[in-house]
C-alpha positions as CSV (number, residue, x, y, z in Angstrom):
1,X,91.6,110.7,21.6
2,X,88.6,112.0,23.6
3,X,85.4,111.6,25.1
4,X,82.6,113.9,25.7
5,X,82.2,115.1,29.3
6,X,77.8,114.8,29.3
7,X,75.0,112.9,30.9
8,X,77.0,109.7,33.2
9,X,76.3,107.2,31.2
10,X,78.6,104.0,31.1
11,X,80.9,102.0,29.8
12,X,82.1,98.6,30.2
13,X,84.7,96.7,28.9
14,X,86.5,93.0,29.1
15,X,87.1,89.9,27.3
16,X,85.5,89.0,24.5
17,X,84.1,86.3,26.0
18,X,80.7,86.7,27.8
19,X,77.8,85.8,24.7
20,X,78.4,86.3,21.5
21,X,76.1,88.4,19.5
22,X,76.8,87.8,16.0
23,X,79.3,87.1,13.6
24,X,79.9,88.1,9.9
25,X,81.2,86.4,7.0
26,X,85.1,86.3,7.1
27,X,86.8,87.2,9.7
28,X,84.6,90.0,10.1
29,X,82.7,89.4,14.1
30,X,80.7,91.8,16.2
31,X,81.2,90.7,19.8
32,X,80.1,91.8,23.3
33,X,83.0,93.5,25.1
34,X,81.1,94.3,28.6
35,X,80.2,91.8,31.0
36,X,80.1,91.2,34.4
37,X,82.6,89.5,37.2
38,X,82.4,85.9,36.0
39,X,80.7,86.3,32.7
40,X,77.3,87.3,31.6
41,X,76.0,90.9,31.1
42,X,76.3,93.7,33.8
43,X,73.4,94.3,35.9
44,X,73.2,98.2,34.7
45,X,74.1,100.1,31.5
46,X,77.5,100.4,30.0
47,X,78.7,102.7,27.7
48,X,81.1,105.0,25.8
49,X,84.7,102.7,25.4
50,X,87.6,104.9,24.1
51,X,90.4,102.2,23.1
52,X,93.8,103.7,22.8
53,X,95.4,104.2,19.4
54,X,98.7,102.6,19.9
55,X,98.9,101.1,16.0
56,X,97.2,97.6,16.1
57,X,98.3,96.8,19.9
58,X,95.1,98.7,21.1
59,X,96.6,97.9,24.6
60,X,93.8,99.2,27.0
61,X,89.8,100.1,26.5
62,X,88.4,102.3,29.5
63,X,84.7,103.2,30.2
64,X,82.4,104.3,32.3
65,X,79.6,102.3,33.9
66,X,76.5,101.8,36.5
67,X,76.5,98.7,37.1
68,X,77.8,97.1,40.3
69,X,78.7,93.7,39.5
70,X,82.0,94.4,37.0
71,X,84.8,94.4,40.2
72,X,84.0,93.1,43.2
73,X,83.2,95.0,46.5
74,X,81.6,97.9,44.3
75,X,79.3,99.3,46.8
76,X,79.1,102.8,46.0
77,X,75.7,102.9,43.7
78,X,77.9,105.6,41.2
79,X,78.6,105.3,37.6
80,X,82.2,104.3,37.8
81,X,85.5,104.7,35.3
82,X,86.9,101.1,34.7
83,X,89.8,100.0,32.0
84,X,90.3,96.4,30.8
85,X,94.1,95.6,29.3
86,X,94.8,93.4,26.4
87,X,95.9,89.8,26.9
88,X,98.9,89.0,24.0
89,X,98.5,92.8,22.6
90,X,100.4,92.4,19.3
91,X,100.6,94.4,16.4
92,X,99.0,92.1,13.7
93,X,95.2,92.7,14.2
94,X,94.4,89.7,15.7
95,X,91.3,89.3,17.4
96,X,91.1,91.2,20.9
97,X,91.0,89.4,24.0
98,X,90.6,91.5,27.4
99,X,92.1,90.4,31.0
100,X,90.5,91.7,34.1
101,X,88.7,94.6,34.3
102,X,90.1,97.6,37.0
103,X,88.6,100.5,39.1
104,X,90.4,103.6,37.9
105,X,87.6,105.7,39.4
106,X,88.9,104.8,43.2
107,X,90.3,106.3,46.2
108,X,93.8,105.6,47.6
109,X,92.5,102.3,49.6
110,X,90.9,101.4,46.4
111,X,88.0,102.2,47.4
112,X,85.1,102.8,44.9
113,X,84.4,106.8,44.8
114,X,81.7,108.5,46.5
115,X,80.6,110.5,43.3
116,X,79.7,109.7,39.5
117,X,82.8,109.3,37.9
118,X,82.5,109.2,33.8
119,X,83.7,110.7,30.2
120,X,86.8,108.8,30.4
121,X,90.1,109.5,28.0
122,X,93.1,107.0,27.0
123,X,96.5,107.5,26.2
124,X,98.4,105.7,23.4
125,X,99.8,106.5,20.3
126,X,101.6,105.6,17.1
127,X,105.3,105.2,19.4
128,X,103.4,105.3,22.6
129,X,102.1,102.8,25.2
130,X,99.0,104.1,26.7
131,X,100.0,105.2,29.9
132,X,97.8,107.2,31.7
133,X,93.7,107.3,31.8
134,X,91.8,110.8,32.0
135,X,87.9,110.9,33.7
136,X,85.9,113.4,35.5
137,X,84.0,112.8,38.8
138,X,82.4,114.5,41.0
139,X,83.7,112.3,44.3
140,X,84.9,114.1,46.6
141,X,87.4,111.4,48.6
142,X,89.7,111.0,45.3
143,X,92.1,113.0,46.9
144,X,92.7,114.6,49.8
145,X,91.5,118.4,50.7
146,X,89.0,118.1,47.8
147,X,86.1,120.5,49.2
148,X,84.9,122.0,46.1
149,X,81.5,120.4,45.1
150,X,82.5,120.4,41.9
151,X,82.8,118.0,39.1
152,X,86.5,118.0,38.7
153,X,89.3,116.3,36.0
154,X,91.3,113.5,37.4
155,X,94.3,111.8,35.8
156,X,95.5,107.8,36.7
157,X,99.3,107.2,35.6
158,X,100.5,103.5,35.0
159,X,97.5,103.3,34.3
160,X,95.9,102.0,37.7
161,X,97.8,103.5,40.1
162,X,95.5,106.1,42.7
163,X,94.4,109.0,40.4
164,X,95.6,112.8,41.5
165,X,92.9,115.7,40.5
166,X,94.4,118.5,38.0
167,X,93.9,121.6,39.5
168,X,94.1,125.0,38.2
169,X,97.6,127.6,37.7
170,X,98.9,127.9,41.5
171,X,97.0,125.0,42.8
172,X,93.7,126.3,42.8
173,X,90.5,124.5,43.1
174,X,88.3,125.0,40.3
175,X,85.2,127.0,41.1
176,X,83.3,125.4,38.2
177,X,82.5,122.1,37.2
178,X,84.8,120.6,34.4
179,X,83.0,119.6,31.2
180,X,85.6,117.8,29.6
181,X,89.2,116.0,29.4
182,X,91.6,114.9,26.8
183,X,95.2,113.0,27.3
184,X,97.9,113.0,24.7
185,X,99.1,109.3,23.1
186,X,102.3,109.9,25.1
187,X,100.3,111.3,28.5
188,X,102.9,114.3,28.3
189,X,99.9,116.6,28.0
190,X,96.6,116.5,29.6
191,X,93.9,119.4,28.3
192,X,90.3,119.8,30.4
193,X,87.6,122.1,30.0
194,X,86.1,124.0,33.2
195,X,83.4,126.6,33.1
196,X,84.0,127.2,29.2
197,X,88.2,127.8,30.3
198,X,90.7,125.6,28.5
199,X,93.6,124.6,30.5
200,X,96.9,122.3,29.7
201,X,99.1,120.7,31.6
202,X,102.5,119.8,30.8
203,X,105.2,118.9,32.9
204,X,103.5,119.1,36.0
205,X,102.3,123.4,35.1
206,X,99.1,124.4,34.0
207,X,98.5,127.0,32.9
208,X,95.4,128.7,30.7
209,X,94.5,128.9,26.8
210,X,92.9,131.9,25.9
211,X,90.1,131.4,23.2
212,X,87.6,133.1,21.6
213,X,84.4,132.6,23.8
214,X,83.5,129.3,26.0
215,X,86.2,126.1,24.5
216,X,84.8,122.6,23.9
217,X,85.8,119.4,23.5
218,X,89.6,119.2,23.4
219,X,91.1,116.6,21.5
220,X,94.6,115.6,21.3
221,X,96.2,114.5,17.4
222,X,96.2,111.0,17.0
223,X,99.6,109.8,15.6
224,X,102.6,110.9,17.2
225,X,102.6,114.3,18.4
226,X,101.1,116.2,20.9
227,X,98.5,119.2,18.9
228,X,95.4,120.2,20.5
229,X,92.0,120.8,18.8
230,X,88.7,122.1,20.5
231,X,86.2,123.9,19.7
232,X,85.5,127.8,20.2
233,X,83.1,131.0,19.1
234,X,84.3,130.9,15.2
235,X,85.3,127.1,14.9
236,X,87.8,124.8,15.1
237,X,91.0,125.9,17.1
238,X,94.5,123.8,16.7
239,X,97.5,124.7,19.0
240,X,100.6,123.1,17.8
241,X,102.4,121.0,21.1
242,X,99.1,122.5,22.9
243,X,101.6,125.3,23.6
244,X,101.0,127.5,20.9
245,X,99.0,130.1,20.2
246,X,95.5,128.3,19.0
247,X,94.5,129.2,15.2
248,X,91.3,128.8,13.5
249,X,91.8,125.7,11.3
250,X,87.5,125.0,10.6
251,X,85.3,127.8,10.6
252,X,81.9,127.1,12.4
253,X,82.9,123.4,13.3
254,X,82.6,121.9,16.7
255,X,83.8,118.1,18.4
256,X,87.1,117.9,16.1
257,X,89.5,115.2,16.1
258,X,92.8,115.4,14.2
259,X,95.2,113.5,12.6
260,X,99.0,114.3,12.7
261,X,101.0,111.9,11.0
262,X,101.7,111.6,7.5
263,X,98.9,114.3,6.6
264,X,97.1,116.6,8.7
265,X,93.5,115.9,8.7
266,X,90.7,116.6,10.6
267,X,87.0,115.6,10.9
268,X,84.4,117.7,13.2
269,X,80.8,117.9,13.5
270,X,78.9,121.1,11.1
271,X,75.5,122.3,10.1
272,X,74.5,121.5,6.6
273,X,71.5,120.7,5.1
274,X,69.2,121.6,8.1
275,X,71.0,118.9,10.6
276,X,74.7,118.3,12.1
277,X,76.6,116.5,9.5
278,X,80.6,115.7,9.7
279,X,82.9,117.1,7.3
280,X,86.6,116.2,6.5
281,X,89.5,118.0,5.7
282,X,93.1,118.5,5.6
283,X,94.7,121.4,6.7
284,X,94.8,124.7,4.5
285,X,92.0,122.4,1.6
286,X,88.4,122.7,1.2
287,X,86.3,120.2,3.6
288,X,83.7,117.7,1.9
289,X,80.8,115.8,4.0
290,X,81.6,112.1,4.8
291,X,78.3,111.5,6.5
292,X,76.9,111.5,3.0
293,X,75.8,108.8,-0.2
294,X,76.9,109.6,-3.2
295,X,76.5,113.4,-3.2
296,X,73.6,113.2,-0.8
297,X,73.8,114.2,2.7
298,X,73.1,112.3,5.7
299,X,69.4,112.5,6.1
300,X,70.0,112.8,9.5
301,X,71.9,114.0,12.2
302,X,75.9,112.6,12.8
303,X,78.1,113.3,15.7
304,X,81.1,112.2,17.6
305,X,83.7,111.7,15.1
306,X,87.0,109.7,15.9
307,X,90.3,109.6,13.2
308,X,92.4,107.3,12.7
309,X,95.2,105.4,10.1
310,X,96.7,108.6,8.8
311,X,93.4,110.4,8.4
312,X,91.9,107.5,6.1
313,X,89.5,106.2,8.6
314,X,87.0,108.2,10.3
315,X,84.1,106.6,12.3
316,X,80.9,108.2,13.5
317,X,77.4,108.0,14.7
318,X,74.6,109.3,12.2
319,X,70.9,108.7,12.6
320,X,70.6,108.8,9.3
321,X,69.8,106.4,6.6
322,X,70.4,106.7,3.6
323,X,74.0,106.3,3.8
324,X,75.4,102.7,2.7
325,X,75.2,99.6,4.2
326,X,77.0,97.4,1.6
327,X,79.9,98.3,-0.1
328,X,77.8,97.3,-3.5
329,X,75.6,100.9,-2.6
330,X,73.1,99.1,-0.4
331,X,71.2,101.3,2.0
332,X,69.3,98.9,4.2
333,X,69.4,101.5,7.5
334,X,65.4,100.3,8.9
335,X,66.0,99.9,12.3
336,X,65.2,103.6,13.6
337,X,68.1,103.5,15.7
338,X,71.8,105.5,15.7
339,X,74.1,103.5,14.1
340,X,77.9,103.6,14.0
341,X,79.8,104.2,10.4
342,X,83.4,104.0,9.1
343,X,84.6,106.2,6.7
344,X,87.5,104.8,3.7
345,X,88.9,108.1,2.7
346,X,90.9,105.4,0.0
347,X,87.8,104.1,-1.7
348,X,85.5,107.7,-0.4
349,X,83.3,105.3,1.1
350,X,80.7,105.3,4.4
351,X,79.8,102.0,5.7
352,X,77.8,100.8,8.5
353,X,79.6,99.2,11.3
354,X,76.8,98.6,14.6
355,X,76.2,95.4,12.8
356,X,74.3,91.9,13.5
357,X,75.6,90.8,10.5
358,X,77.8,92.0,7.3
359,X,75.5,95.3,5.7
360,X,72.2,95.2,8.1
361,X,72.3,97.5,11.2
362,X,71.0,96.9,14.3
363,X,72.3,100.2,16.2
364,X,74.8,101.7,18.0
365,X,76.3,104.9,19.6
366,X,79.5,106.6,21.2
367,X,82.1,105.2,18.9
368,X,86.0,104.8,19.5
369,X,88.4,102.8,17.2
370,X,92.1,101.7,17.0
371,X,94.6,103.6,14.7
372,X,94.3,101.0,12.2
373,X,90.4,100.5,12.8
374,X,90.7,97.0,13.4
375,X,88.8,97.1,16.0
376,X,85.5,99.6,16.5
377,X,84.0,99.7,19.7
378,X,80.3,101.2,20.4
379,X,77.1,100.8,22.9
380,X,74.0,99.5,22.0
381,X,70.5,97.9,23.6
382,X,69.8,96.4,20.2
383,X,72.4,93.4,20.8
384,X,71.5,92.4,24.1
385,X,68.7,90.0,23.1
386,X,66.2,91.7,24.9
387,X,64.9,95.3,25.2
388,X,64.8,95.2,28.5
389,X,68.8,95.0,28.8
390,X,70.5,97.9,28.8
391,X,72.9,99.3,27.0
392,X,75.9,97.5,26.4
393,X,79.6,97.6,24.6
394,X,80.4,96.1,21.5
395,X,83.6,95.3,19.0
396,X,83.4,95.2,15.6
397,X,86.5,93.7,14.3
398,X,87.3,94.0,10.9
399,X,90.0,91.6,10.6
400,X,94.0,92.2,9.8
401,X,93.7,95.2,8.1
């Protein structure tokens, strides 16, 4: 699980409840997850959800937004971290239904922050309850004695409770901004990026990972353990328990994400064929590219992998389009727009997902999904209604599965 620390761009989440956008044959629905206090869409833009990858219980969703109007009493004119818990969170893949939505970005009153807070991260895993949400802000009334004007990584136990910032070996301040932030499913390890230095926490110590060059993007395993994979100078780095030693597991890949149960697979983002594609591997084998039809490569550029269901599942965004739309080897990708895919490593097969209805696209960015990819959530202006809405979170649920 993990989220890019970049531009503060939201996120919001709920019930599935406020209108819905469009629904596909079966059980198959693509629904609108953010909306405001009392229903109806947010009055600013919400965007990149991480859901947590507790099996099918996908307990929480957390995000960053703008807008004001999601909590009450939000005053502060920031981008905000918010999570939204499952109402009757079972383990069957029934359709998800959200409760009220929290402030996780907030001060010890409760309080909105006085900075951007953003790039949340979830807890959760195969045996875990998500326990603990991950963001970055750059408030500076979080804590107390915070007087370093920089973008820092916070941590929220329970989750909800007042967040406490994770400061550097001896209880430093960090002297640059932090970039990025990744929990383990059982919140026992906490890994964040500051100034291109890799830190991990565990049991209340941090202490430093030396890498080759400026680290990226940590990521823990989804699963049920607790290995580490960022990226470095050469590639892609895995530290077993993020305590070991970190070894080059992808040469010249960046953004990984890993499984660790039952195989050991990763996806990460690569340059082939003139543009970033995303390749897929398991440990120690050779890597094939997933954004691809039929032997043919994406014809245009894919990020932001997330892994799921033993490896099987991978999900992306890709600009291309010539990958397929229909699982009879349609490629009906016209709408110009980023679109979110899922990858069937069981039937080798990339299908789009940002969906108004079953095989026809209508855009989408920033995806996260459950371990089981039941249910997909991404951002996207295209299912507003209107162009002049902004951006927006959506669920794809794909049923039981």
């Amino acid at each position: 699980m993990r989220r890019i620390a970049a531009a503060v761009i939201p996120v919001a989440v709920a019930c599935v409840a406020a209108p819905a956008v469009a629904t596909a044959s079966g059980t198959q629905t693509t629904d609108l997850i953010s909306h405001a206090l009392g229903g109806g869409l947010p009055n600013g833009p919400s965007t990149n959800a991480v859901i947590s990858g507790d099996k099918r219980y996908a307990r929480v969703i957390a995000f960053e937004s703008q807008a004001s109007n999601l909590v009450s009493n939000d005053r502060n004119g920031q981008t905000d971290v918010f999570a939204v818990f499952r109402r009757g969170a079972n383990n069957r893949g029934t359709p998800w239904r959200g409760g009220k939505i929290r402030l996780i970005s907030r001060t010890r009153s409760g309080s909105p922050a006085n900075g951007a807070s953003f790039a949340p991260d979830v807890g959760g895993g195969f045996h875990s309850r998500p326990h603990c949400i991950a963001f970055l802000s750059a408030a500076s009334n979080i804590v107390a004695h915070d007087t370093n004007g920089k973008v820092d990584a916070f941590i929220s136990r329970g989750p909800g409770r007042t967040p406490t910032r994770l400061n550097l070996p001896h209880n430093r301040q960090s002297t640059a901004d932090a970039t990025g932030v990744a929990v383990s499913g059982n919140c026992s390890r906490i890994a964040w990026v500051a100034g291109g230095r890799l830190y991990v926490r565990v049991k209340n110590k941090t202490r430093r990972v030396r890498v080759p060059g400026r680290a990226a993007d940590p990521s823990f395993s989804s699963g049920i353990g607790n290995d580490l994979v960022f990226g470095a100078r050469r590639g892609v780095y895995l530290s077993r328990g993020a305590t070991s030693r970190p070894h080059l597991v992808a040469r010249g890949g960046s953004n990984p994400v890993y499984n660790d149960i039952k195989r050991h697979t990763l996806a990460y983002e690569v340059q082939r064929g003139g543009m970033t594609q995303i390749a897929y591997k398991d440990l120690g084998k050779r890597q094939h590219i997933i954004s691809s039809n039929r032997g043919h490569l994406g014809n245009g550029p894919s990020a932001h992998p997330v892994i799921g269901n033993s490896g099987y599942y991978v999900t992306f965004q890709t600009q291309a389009t010539n990958l397929g739309t229909t699982a009879a080897g349609g490629t009906d990708d016209h709408n110009g727009r980023p679109d979110i895919y899922l990858y069937s490593n069981v039937r080798d097969m990339t299908l789009a997902q940002s969906v108004r209805e079953k095989g026809v696209p209508a855009g989408g960015e920033n995806p996260s999904m459950s371990f089981y990819a039941n249910y997909i959530v991404f951002d996207s202006a295209a299912l507003t209604g209107s162009i002049a809405n902004p951006r927006q979170v959506y669920m794809r649920y794909l049923g039981g599965i």
